[in-house]
N, CA and C atoms of all chains as a GROMACS GRO file, in nm:
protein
  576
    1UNK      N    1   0.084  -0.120   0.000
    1UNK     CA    2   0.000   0.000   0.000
    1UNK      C    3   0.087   0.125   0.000
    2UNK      N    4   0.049   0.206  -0.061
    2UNK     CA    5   0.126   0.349  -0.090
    2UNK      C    6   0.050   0.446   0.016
    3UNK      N    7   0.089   0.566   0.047
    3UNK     CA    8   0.017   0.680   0.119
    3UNK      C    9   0.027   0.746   0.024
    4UNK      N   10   0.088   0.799  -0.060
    4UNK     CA   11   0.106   0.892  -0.207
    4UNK      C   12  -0.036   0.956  -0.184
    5UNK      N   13  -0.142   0.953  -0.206
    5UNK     CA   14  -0.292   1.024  -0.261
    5UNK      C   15  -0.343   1.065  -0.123
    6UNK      N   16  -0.245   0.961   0.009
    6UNK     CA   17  -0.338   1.046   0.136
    6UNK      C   18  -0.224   1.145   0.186
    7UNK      N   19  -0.079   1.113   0.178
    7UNK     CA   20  -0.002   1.247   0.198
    7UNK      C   21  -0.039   1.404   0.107
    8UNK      N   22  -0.065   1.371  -0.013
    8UNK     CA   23  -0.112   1.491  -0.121
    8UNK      C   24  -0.258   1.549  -0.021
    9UNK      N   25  -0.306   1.458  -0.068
    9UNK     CA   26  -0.484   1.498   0.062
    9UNK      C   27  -0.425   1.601   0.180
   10UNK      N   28  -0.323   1.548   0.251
   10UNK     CA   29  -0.293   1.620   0.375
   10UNK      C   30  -0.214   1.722   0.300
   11UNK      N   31  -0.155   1.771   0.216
   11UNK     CA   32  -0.074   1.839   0.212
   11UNK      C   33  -0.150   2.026   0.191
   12UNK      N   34  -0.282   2.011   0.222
   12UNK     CA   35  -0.372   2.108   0.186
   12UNK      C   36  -0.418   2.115   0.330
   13UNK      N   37  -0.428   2.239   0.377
   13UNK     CA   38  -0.486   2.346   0.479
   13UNK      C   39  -0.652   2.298   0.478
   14UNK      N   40  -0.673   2.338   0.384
   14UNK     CA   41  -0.828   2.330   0.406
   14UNK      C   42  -0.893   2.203   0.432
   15UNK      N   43  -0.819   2.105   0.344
   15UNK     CA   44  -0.852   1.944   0.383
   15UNK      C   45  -0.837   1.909   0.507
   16UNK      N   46  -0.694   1.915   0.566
   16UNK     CA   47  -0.709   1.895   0.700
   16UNK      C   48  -0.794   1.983   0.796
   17UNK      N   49  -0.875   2.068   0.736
   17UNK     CA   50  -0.911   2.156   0.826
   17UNK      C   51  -1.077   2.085   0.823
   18UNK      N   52  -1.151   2.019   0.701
   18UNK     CA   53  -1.252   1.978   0.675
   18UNK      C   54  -1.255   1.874   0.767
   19UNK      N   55  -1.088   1.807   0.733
   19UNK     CA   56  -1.134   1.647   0.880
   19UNK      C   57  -1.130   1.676   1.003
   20UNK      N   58  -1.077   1.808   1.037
   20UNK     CA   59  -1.103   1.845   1.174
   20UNK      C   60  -1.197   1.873   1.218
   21UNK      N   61  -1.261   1.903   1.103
   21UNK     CA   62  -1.414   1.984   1.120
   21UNK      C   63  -1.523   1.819   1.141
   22UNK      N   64  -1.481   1.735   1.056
   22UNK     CA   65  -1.558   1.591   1.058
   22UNK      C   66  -1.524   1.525   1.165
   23UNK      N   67  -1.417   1.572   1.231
   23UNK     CA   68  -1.388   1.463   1.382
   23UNK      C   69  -1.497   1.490   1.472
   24UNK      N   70  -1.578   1.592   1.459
   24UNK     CA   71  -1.698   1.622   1.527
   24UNK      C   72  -1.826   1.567   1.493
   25UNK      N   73  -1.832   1.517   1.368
   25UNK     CA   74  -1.952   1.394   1.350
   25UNK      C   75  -1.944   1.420   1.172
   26UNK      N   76  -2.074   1.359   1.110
   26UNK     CA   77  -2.078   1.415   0.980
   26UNK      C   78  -2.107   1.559   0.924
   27UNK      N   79  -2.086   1.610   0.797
   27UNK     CA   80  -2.138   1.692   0.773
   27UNK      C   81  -2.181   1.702   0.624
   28UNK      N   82  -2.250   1.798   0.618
   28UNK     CA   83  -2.326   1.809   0.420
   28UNK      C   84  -2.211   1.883   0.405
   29UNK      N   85  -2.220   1.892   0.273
   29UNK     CA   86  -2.114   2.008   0.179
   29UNK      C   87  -2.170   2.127   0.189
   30UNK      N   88  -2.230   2.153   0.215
   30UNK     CA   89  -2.328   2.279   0.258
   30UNK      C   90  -2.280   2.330   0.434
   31UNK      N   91  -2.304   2.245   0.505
   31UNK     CA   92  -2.229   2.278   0.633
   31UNK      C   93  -2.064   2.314   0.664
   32UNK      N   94  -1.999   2.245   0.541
   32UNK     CA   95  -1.854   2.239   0.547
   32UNK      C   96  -1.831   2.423   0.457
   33UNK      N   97  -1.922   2.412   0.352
   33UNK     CA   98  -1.905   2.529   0.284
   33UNK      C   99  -1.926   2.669   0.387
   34UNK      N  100  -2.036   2.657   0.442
   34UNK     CA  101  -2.062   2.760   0.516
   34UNK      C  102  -1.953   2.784   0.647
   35UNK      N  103  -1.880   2.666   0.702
   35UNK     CA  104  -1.770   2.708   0.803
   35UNK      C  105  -1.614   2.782   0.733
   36UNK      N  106  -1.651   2.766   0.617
   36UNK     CA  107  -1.509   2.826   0.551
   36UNK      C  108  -1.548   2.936   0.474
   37UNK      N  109  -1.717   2.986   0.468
   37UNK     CA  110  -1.735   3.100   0.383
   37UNK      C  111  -1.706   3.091   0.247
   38UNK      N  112  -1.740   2.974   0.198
   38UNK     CA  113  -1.678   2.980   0.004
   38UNK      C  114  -1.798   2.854  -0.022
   39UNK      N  115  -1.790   2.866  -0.171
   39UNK     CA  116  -1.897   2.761  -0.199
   39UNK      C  117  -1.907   2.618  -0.188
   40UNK      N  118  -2.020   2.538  -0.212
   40UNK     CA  119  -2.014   2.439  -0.225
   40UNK      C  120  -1.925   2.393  -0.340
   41UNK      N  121  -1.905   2.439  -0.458
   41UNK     CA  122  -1.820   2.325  -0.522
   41UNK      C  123  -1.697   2.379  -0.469
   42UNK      N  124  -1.638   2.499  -0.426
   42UNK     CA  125  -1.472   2.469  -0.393
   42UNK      C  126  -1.472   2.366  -0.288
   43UNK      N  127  -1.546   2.342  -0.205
   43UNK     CA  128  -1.552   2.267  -0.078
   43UNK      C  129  -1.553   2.117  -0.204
   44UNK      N  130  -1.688   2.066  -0.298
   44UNK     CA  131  -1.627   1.951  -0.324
   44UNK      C  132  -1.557   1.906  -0.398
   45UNK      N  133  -1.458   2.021  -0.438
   45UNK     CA  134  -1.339   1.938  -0.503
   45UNK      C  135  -1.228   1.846  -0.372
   46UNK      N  136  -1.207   1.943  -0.274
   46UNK     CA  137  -1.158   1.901  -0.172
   46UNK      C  138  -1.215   1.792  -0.097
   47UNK      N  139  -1.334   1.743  -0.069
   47UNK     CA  140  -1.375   1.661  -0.028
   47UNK      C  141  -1.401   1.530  -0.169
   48UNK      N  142  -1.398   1.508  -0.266
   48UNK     CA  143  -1.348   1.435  -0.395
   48UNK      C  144  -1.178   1.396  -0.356
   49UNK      N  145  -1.126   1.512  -0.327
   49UNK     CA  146  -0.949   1.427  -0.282
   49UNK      C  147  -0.966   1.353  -0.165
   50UNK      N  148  -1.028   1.433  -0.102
   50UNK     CA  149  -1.018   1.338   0.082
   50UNK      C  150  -1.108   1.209   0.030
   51UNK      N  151  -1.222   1.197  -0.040
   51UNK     CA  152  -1.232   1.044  -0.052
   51UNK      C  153  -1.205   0.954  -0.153
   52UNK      N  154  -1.100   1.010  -0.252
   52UNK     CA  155  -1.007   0.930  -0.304
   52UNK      C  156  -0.904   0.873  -0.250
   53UNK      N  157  -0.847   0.969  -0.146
   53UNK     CA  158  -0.738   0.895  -0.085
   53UNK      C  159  -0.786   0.799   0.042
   54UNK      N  160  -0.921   0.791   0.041
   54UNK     CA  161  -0.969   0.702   0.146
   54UNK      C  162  -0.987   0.727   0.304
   55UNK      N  163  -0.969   0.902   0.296
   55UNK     CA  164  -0.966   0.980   0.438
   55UNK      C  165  -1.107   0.992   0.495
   56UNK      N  166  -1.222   0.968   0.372
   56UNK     CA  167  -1.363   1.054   0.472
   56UNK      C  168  -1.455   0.906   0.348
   57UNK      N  169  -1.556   0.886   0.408
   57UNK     CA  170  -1.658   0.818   0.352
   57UNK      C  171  -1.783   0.950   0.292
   58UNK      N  172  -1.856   0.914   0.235
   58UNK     CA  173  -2.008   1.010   0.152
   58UNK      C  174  -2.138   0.877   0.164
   59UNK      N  175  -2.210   0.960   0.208
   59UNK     CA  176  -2.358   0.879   0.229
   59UNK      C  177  -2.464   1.006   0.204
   60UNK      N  178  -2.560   0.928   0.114
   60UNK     CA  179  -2.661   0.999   0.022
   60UNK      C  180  -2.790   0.966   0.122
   61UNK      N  181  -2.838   1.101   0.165
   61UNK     CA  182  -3.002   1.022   0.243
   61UNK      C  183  -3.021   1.178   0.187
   62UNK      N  184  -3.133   1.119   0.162
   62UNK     CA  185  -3.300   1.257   0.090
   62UNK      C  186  -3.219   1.340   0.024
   63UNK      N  187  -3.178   1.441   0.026
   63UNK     CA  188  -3.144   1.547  -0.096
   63UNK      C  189  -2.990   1.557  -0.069
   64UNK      N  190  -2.884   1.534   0.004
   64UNK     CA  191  -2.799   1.570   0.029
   64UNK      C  192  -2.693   1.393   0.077
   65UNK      N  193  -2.568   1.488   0.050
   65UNK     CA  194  -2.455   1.404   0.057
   65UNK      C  195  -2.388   1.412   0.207
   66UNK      N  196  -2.368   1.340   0.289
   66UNK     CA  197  -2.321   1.340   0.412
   66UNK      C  198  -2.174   1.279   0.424
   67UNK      N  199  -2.064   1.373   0.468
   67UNK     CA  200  -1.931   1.324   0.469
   67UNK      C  201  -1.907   1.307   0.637
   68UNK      N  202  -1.808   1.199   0.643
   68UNK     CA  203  -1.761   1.146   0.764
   68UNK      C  204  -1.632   1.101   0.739
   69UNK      N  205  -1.523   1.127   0.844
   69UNK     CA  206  -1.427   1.049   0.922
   69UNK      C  207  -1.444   0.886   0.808
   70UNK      N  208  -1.325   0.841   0.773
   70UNK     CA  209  -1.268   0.676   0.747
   70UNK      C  210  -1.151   0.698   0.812
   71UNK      N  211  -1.137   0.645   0.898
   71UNK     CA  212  -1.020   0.618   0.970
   71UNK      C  213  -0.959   0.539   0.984
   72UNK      N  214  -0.958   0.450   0.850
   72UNK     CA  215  -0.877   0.330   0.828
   72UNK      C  216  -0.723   0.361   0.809
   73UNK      N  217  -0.730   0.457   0.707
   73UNK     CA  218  -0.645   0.501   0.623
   73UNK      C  219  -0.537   0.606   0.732
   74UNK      N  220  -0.576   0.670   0.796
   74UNK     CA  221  -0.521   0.739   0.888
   74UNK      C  222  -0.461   0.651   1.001
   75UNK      N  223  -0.503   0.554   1.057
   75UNK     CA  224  -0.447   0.428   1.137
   75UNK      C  225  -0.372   0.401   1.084
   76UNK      N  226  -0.349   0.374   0.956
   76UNK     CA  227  -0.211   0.359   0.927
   76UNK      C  228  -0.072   0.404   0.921
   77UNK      N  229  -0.139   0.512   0.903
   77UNK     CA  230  -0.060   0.698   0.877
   77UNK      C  231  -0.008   0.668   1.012
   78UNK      N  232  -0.080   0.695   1.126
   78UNK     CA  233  -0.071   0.731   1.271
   78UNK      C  234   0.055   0.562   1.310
   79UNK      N  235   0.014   0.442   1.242
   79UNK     CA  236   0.079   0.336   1.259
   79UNK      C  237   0.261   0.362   1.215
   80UNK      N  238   0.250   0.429   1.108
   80UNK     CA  239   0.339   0.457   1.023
   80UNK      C  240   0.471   0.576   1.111
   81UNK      N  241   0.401   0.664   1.155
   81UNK     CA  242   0.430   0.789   1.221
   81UNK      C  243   0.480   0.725   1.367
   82UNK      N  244   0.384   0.631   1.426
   82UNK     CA  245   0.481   0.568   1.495
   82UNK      C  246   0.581   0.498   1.542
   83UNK      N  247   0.600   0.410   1.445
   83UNK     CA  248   0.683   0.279   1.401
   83UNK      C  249   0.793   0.400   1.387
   84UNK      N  250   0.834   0.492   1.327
   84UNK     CA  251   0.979   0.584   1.312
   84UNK      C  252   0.988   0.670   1.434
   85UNK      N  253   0.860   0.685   1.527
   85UNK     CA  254   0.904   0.770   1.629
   85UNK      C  255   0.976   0.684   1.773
   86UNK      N  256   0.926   0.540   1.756
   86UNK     CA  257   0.972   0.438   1.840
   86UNK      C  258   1.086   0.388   1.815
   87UNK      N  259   1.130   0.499   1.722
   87UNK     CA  260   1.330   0.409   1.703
   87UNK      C  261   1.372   0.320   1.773
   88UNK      N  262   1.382   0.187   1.777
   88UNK     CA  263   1.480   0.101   1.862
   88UNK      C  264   1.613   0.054   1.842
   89UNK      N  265   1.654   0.128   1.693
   89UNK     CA  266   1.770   0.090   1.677
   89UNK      C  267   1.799  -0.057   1.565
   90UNK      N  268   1.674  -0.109   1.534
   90UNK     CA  269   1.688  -0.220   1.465
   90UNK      C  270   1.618  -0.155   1.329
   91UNK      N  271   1.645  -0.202   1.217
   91UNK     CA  272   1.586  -0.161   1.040
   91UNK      C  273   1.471  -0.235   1.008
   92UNK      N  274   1.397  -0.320   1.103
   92UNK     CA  275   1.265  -0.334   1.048
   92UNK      C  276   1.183  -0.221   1.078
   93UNK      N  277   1.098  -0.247   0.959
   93UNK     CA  278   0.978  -0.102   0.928
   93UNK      C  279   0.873  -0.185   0.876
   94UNK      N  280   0.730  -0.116   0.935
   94UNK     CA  281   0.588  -0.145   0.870
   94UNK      C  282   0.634  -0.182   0.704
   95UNK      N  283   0.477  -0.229   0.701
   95UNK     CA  284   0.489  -0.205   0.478
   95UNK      C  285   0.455  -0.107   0.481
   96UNK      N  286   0.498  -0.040   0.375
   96UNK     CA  287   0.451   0.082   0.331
   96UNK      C  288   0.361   0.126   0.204
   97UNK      N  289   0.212   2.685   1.181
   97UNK     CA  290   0.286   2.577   1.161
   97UNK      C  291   0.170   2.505   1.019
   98UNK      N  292   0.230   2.582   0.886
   98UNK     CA  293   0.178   2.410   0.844
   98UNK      C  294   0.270   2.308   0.808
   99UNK      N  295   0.201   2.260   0.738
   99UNK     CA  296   0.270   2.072   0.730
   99UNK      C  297   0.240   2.058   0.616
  100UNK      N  298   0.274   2.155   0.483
  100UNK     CA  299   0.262   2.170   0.348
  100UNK      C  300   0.393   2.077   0.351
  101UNK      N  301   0.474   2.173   0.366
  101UNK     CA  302   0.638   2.086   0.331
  101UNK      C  303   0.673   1.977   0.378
  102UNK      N  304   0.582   1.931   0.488
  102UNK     CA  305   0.572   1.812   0.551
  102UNK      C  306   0.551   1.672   0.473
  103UNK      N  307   0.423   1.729   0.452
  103UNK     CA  308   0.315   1.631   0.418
  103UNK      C  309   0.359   1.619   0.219
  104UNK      N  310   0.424   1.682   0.185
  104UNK     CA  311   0.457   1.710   0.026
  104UNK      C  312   0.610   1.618   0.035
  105UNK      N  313   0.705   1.617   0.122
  105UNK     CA  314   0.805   1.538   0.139
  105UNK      C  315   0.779   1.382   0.209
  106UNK      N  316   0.644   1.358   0.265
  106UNK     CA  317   0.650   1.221   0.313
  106UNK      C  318   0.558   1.181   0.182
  107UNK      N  319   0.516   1.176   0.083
  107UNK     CA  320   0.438   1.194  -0.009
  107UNK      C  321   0.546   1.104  -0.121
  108UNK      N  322   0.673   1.073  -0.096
  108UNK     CA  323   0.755   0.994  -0.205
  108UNK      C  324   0.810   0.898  -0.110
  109UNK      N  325   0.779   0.740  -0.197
  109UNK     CA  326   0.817   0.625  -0.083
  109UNK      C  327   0.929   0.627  -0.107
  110UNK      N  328   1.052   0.662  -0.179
  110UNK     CA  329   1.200   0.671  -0.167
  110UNK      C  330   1.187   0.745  -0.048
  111UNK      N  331   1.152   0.884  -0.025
  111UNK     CA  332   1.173   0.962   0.108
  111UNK      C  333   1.136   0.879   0.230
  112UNK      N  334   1.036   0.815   0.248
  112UNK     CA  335   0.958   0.756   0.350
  112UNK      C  336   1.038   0.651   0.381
  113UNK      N  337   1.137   0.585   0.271
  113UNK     CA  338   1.219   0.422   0.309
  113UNK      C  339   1.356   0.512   0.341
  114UNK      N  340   1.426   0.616   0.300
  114UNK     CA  341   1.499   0.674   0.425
  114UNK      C  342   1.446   0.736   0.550
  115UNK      N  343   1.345   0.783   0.577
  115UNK     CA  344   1.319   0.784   0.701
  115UNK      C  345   1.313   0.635   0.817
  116UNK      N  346   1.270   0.519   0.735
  116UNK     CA  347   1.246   0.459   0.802
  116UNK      C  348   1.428   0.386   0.808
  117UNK      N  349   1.523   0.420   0.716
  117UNK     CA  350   1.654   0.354   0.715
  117UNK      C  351   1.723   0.424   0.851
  118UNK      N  352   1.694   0.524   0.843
  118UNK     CA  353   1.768   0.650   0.979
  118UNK      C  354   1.685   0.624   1.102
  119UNK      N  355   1.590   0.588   1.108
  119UNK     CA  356   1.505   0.531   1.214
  119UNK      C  357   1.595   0.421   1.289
  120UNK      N  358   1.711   0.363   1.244
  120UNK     CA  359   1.789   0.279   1.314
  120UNK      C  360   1.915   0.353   1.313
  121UNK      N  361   1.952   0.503   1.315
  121UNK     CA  362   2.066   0.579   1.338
  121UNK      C  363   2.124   0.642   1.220
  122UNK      N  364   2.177   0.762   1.226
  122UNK     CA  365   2.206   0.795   1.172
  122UNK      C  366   2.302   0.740   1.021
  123UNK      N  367   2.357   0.787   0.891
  123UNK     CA  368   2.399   0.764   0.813
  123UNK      C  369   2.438   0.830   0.707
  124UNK      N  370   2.524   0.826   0.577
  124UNK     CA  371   2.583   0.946   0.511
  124UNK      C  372   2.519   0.901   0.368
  125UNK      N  373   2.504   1.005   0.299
  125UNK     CA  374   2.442   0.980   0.156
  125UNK      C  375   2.540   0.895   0.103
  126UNK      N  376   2.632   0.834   0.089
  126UNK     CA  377   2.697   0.741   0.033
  126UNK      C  378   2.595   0.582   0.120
  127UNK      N  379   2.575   0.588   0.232
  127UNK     CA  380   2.565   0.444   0.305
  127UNK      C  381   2.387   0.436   0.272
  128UNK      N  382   2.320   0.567   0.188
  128UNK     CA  383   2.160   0.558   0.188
  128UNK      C  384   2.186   0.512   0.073
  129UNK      N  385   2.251   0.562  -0.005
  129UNK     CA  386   2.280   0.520  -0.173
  129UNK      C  387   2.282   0.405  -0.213
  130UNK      N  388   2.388   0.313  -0.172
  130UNK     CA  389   2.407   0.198  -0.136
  130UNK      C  390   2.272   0.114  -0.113
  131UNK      N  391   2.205   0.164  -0.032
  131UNK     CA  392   2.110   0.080   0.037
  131UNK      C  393   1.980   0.087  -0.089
  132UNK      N  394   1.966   0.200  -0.190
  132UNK     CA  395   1.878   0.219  -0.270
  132UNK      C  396   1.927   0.152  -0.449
  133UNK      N  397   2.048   0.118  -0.430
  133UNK     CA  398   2.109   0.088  -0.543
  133UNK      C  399   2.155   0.183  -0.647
  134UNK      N  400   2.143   0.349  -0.611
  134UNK     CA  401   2.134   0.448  -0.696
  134UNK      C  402   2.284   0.535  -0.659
  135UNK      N  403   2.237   0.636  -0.732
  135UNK     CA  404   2.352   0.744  -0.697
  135UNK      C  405   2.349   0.824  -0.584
  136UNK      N  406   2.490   0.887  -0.529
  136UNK     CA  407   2.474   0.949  -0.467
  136UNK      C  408   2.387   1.100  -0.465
  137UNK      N  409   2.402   1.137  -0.625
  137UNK     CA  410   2.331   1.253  -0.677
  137UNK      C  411   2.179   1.273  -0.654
  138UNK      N  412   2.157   1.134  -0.652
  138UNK     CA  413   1.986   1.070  -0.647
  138UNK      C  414   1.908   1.138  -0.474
  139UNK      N  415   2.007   1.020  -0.448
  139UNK     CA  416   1.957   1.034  -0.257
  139UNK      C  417   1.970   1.201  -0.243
  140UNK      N  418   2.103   1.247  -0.251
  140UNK     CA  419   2.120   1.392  -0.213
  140UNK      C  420   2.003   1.460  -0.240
  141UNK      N  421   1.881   1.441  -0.370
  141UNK     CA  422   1.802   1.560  -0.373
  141UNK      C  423   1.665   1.516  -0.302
  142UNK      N  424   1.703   1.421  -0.249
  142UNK     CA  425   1.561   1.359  -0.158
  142UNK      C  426   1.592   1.400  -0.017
  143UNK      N  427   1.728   1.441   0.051
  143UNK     CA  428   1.805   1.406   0.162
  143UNK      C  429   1.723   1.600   0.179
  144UNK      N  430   1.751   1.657   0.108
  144UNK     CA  431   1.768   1.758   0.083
  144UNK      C  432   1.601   1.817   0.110
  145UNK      N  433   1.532   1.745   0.057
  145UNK     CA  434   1.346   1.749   0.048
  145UNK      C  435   1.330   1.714   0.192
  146UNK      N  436   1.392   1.611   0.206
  146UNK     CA  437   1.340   1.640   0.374
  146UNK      C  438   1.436   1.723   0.498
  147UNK      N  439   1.534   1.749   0.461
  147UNK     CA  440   1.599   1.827   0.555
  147UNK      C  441   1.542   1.980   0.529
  148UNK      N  442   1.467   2.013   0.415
  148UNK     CA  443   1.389   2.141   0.425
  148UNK      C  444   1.245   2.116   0.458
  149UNK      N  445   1.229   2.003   0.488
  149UNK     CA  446   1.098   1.978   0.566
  149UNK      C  447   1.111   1.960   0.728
  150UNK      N  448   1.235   1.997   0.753
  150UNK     CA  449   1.243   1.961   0.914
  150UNK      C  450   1.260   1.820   0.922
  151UNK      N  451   1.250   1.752   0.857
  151UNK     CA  452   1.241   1.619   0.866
  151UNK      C  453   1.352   1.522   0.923
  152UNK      N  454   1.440   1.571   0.881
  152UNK     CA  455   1.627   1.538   0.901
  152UNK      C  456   1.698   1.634   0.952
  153UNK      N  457   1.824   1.604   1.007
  153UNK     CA  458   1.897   1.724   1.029
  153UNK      C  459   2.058   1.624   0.984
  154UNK      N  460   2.130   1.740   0.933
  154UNK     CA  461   2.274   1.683   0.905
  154UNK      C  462   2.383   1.753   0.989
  155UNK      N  463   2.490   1.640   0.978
  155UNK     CA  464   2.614   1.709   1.064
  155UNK      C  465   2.762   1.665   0.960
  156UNK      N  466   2.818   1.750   0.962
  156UNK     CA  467   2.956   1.719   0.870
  156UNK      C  468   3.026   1.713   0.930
  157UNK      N  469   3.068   1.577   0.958
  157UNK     CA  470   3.237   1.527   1.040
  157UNK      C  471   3.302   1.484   0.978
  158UNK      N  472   3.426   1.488   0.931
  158UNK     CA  473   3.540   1.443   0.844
  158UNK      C  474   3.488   1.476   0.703
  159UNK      N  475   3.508   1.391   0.631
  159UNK     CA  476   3.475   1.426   0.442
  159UNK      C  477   3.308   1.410   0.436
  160UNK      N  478   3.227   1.337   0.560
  160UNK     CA  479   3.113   1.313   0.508
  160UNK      C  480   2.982   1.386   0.558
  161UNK      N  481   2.902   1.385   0.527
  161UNK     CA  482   2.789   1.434   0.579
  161UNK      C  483   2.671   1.291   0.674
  162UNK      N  484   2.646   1.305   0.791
  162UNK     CA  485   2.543   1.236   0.844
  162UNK      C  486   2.439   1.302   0.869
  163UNK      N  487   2.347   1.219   0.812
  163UNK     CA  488   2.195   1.214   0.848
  163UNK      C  489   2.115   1.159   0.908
  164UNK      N  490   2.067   1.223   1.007
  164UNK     CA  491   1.976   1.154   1.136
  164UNK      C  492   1.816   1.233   1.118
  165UNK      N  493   1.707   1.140   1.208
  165UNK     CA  494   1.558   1.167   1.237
  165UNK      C  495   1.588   1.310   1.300
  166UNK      N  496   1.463   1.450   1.255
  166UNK     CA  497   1.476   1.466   1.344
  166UNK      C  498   1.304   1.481   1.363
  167UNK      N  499   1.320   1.422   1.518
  167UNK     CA  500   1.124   1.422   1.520
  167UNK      C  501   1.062   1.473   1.585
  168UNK      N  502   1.097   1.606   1.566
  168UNK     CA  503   1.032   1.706   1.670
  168UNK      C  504   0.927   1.757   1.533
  169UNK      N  505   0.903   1.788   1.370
  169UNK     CA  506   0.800   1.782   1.303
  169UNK      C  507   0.713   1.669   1.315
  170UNK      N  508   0.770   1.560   1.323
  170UNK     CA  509   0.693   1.418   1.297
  170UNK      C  510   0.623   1.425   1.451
  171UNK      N  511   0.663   1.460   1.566
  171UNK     CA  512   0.590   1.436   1.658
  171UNK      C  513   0.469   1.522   1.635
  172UNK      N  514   0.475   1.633   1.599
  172UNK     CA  515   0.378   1.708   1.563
  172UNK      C  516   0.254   1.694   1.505
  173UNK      N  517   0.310   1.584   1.368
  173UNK     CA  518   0.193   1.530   1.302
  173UNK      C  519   0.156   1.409   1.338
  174UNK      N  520   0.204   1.361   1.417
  174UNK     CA  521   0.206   1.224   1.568
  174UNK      C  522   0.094   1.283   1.616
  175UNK      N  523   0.048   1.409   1.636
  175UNK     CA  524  -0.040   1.449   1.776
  175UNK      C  525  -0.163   1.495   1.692
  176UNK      N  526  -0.129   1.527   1.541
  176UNK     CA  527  -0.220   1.607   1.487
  176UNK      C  528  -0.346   1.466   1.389
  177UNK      N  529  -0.274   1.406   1.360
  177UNK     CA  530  -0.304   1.251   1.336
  177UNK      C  531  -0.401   1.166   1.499
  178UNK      N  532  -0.330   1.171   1.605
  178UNK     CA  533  -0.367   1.114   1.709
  178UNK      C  534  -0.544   1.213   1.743
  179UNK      N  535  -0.542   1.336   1.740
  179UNK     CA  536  -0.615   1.426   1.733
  179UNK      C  537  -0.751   1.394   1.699
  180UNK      N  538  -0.688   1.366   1.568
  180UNK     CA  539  -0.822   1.348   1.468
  180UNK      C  540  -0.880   1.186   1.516
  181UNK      N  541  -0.823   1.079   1.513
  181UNK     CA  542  -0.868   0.950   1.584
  181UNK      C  543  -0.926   0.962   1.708
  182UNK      N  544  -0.843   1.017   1.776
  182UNK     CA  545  -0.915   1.029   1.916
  182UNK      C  546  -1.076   1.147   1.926
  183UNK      N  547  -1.130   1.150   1.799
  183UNK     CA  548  -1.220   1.232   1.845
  183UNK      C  549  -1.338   1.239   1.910
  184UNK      N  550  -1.376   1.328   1.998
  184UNK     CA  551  -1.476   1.314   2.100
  184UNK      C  552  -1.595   1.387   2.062
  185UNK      N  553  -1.630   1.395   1.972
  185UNK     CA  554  -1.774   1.517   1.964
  185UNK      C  555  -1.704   1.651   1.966
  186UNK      N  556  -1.616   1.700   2.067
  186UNK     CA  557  -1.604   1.851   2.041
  186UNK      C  558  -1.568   1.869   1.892
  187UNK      N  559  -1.551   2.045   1.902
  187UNK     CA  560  -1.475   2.077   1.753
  187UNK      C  561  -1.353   2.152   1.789
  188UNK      N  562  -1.298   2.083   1.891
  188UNK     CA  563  -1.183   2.203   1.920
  188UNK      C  564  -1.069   2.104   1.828
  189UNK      N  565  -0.942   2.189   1.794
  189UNK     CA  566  -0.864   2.116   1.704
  189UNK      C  567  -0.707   2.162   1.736
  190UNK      N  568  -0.582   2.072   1.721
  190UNK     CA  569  -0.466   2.121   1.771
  190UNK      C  570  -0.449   2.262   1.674
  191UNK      N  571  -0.333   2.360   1.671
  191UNK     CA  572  -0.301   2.455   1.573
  191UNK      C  573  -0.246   2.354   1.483
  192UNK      N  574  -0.227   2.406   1.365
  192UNK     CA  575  -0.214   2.348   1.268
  192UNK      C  576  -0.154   2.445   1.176
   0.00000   0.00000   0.00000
């Protein structure tokens, strides 16, 4: 497995700022738009990267799209981030 | 603090498999080279991507240059990563 598409994802302000905003539950693109003051489509191009790289899930009920937290992909990240901060001195490493 | 330059340098798995090579101590672009099968010219401009990401720090003793972790960024995104998993309903969020 590569991180390539979820490091790019993170490498944007506003993305990480959308999953910070989703660590608080779901939200519409409409709710995310209105906390950053800009429209709905700049908001879903950014949320199109975050669930390509497998950072946020989308669920469709009655008229609207609901984004949430996947935190699969980030467990790994966080797995990853730790495995190099736990240096023990030996050269095994996660897959990457 | 962002984590543009961060998150844009852990973003290439050559960069990410020297982090995880220096994760067992320091080493000189000749001994990463080696380990990648490439040139020294090669490693140098990756060595270089992350030592302007905070990522590394170097020291020049005798003819060579060593490169070690340094993880005072990575702890950062250690907490900012941990952050987002650990979330509780609030919307409060580390700086970023």
């Amino acid at each position: 497995m590569g991180f390539e598409a979820t490091f790019k994802a993170l490498g944007d302000p506003t993305r990480r700022r959308i999953l910070e905003l989703l660590r608080a539950g779901e939200k519409s693109a409409g709710e995310l738009a209105a906390q950053f003051g800009t429209t709905n489509a700049t908001i879903s191009h950014h949320l199109s990267v975050l669930r390509d790289a497998g950072l946020i899930d989308d669920e469709k009920r009655g008229k609207y799209i609901y984004y949430s937290l996947n935190t699969s992909v980030m467990e790994d990240i966080y797995a990853w981030v730790a495995g190099l901060l736990g240096g023990n001195g030996d050269e095994t490493e996660p897959p990457v």
